[in-house]
N, C-alpha and C positions, 0 to 999 in steps of 0.2 A: 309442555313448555316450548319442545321445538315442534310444536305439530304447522304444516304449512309452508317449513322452510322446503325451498327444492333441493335435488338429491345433491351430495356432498359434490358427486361427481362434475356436475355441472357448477357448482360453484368452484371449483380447481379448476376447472378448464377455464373460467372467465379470470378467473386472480393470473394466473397465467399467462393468458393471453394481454389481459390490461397490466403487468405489471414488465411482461416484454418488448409490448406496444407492436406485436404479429402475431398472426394465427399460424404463421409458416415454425417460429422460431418455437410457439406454445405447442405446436402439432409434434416436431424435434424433442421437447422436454417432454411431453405424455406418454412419448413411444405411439403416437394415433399418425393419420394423416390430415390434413391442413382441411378435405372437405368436413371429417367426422370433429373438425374443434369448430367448423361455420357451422353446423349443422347440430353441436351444441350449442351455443353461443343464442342463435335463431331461436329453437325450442327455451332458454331462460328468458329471452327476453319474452317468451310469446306467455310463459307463466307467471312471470311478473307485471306483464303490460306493462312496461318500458321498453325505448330502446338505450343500449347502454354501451354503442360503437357505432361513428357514421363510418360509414364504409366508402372509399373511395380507389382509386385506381393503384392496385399494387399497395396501397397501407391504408392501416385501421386510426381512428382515432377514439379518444374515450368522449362520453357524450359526457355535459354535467351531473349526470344520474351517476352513471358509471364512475367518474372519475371523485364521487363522494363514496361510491362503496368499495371501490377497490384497495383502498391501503387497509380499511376493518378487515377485511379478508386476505388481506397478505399477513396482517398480524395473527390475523388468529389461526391461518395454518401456518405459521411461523414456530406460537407458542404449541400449537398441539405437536409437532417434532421436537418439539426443546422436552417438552414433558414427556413423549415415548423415550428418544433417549435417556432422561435422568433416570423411566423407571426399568428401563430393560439394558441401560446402560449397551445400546449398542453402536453406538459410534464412540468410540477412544479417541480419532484422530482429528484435530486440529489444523486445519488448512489457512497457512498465511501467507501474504499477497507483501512483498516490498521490491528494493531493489537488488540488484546482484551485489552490488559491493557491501551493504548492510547486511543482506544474510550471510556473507563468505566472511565477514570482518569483524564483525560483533555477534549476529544475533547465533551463528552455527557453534562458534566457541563457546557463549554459555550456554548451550541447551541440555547439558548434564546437570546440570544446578535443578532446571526444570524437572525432568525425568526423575531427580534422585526424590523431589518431592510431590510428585504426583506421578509415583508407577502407574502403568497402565496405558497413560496417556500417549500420544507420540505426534510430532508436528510435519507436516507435509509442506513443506515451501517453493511459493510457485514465485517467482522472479520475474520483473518489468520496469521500464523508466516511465511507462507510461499507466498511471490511474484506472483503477478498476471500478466500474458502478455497482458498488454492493449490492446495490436492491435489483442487479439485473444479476451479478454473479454471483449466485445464491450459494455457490459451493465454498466459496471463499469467507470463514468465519472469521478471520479479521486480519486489515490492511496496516501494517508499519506504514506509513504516506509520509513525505517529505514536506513541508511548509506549513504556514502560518495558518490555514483554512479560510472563512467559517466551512463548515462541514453539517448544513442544516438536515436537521431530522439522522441523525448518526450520531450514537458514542462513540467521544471523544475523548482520549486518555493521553493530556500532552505528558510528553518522554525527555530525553536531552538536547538540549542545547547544544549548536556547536560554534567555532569558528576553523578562517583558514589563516594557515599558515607553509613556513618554506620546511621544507623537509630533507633533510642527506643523508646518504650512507654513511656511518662514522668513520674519518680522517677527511673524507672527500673533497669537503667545503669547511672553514673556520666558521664558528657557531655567532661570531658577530662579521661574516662577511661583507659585501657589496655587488657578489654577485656578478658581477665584471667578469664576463669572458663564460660562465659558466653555461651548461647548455640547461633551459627551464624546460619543463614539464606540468604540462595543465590539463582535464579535463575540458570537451569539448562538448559544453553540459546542452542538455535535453530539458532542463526544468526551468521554464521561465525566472524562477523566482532567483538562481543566481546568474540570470547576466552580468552582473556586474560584480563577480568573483572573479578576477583574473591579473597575469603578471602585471597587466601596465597600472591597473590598479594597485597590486601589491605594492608595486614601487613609488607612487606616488602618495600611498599612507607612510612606506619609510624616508619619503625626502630623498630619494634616490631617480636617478635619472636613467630610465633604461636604454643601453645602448644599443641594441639590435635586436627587434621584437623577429629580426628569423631566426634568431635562437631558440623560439619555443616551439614545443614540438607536443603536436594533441593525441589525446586516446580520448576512445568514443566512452570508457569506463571506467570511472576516479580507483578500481585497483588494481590496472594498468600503472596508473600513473606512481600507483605506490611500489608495486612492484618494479619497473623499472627504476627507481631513485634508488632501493634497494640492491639493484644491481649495479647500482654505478654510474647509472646511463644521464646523472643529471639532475639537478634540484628539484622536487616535488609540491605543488600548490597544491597541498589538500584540507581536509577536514579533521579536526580535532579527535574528532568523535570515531574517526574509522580511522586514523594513525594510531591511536592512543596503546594498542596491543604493541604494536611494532615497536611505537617508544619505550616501552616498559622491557619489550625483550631486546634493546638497543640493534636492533637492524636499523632503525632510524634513528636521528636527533635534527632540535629544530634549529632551525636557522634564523638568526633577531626573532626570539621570542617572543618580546615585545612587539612587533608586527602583525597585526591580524584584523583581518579582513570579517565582517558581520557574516555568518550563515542564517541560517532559522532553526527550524527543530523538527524533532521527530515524534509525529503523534500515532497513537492505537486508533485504528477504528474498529467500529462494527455495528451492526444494528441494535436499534432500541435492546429489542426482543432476546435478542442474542446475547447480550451482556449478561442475562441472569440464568443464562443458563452454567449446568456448572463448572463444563471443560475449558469456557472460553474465560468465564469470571475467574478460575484458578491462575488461565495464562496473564491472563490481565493485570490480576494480584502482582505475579511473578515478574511480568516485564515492569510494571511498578516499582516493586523494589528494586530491581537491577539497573533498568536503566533512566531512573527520575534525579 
């Protein structure tokens, strides 16, 4: 059935290399060095009589040959690891990719819910404001990502909605204040998608006139900004969805309610391939129910 195909090996070196777009970064993943992935590479194509990368100064590119077989063979050594793990069950751990304030606020608090129903398991979480390319960071079995998408050729599992709103420590501020005189507190956001989350907005949804925008005072990370309201230090502009702990155990309350500001939401990624397998489709399951 497979008689003809060339060796496994050379087909991993070229998925590799075309699906990192270097032979320097593909040479780093094999444990080889960068001549023995050209000098693979050269030998497939010389067995296939194709060429399947034009080569140019300092970077590779995928030819049209190459760049039709290369995602069949990211998928298929994809699924052949999805299925060694299922049968020898030797990866337990789930690696996930969001931001600091979502894992420290939401996601770290429920992970015993997780655990109490799939022992065994355990989650590695690696934190950034800035987006991971799954199909290059293959370690990462799936991304919590902040916004709207599309997110083409990836499973996509949309999560909770959020909005913003004003937030204070309880006595601090009156819960239908004005705001007047108070010192704000805002993220100094990194995500395109809410520019247009901030006090002068706040207050122009409440009909309110803000009187001195140097009263606001920025953090580079929205649980900065909750932490500090927490301390006293000032009214908080944050997120529903990552206050929502804090309000329940009253270190925080909101401020005009009624007041809020549109966010987006929070979706699951991961690859095709990846979803069926079973550590990731349990988390998946699980962040479903918790946080939809």
């Amino acid at each position: 059935m497979f008689k003809g195909l060339p060796s496994p090996g050379a087909l991993r070196t070229f998925e590799s290399a075309a699906r990192l777009g270097s032979f320097k970064r593909a040479a780093a993943e094999l444990s080889v060095t960068p001549t023995a992935v050209s000098h693979q590479i050269r030998a497939l194509e010389n067995t296939l009589g194709v060429q399947l990368f034009v080569r140019r100064a300092r970077q590779i590119k995928l030819t049209e040959i190459g760049s039709a077989l290369a995602p069949a063979f990211t998928r298929g050594f994809q699924e052949m690891k999805t299925a060694l793990d299922e049968v020898l069950a030797t990866d337990p751990v789930i690696t996930v990719s969001t931001t600091a304030a979502f894992a420290l606020l939401r996601l770290v608090p429920e992970l015993p819910s997780f655990y109490a129903q799939a022992p065994g398991m355990r989650v590695q979480i690696e934190t950034s404001t800035h987006p991971i390319d799954l199909r290059h960071d293959r370690h990462v079995d799936v991304a919590l990502r902040y916004g709207s998408g599309p997110y083409p050729g990836l499973f996509a599992l949309p999560l909770v909605e959020e909005e913003f709103g004003a937030y204070a420590a309880p006595g601090r501020v009156d819960k239908d204040s004005h705001l007047s005189g108070a010192t704000l507190l805002e993220t100094d956001w990194q995500q395109p998608v809410l520019k247009d989350v901030n006090w002068p907005g706040w207050f122009a949804r409440a009909q309110l006139k803000i009187d001195d925008v140097a009263r606001i005072i920025r953090f580079d990370e929205e649980h900065f900004v909750l932490q500090a309201a927490i301390a006293g230090q000032g009214v908080a502009l944050a997120s529903s969805v990552l206050s929502s702990g804090m309000v329940a155990r009253e270190l925080l309350v909101p401020v005009r309610p009624n007041v809020q500001l549109k966010g987006s939401a929070y979706t699951a990624l991961c690859l095709e391939e990846n979803s069926r397998s079973r550590k990731v489709s349990a988390f998946l399951a699980w962040l479903d129910a918790r946080f939809s």
